[in-house]
C-alpha positions in Angstrom: 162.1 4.3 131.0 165.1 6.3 132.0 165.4 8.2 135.5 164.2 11.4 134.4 160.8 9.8 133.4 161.0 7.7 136.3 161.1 11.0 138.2 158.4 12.5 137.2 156.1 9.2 137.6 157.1 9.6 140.9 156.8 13.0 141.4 153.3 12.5 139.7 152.3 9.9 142.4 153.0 12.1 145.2 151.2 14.7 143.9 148.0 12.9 142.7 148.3 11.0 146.9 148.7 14.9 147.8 145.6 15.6 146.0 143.7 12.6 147.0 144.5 13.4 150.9 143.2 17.5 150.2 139.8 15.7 148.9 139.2 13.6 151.6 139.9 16.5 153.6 137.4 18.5 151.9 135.1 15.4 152.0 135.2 14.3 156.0 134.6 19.2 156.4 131.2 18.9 154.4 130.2 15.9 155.9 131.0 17.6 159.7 129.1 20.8 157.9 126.0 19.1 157.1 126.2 17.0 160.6 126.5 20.5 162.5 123.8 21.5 160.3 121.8 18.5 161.0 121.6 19.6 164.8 120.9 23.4 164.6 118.0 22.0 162.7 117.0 19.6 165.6 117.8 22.6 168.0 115.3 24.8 165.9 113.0 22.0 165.5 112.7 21.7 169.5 112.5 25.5 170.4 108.6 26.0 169.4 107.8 22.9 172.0 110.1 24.6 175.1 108.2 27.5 174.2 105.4 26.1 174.4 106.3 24.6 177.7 106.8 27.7 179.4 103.6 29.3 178.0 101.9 26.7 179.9 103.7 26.9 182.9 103.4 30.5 183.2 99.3 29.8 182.7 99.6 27.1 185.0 101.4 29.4 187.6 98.4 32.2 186.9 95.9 29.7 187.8 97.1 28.5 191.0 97.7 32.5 191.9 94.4 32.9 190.9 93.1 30.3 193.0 95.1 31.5 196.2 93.7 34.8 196.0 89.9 33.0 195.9 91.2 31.2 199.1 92.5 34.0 200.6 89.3 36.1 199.9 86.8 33.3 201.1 89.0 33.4 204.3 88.5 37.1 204.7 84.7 36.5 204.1 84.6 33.8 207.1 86.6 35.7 209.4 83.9 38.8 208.2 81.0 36.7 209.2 82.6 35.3 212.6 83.5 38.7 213.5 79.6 39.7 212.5 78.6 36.4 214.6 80.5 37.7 217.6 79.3 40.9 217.6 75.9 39.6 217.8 76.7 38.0 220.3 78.2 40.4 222.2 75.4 42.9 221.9 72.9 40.4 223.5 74.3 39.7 226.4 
């Protein structure tokens, strides 16, 4: 084999190690791709139960609400009927 061939063997070498290296390159990107892709998908799959979540807290927060304003109206309806009571009271002395 003379030096010229020798060369190019060489030279050949280098290029196909060159080549190999650009592949696993291209190899280890997809893989990162479909790992990246992986977790938007696990991202997705968890919106519809935060959203969820906060539908229930905001119903949960409307039924205390509407429990405070019972509470606050059966407190008007006492103080009504102590009033009432001490009126009557009032007119028989």
């Amino acid at each position: 084999m003379g030096i010229e061939t020798a060369t190019k063997v060489v030279k050949n070498q280098i290029a196909d190690t060159k080549y190999q290296t650009e592949q696993s390159k291209l190899e280890q990107s997809e893989e990162l791709l479909y790992q990246q892709r992986v977790a938007t998908q696990g991202t997705m799959n968890l919106t519809h139960g935060i959203e969820d979540e906060w539908a229930l807290k905001f119903q949960l927060q409307g039924t205390k609400n509407d429990r405070l304003r019972l509470e606050i109206e059966g407190s008007h309806r006492d103080n009504d009927i102590k009033r009432e009571e001490l009126e009557a009271r009032l007119v028989e002395f």
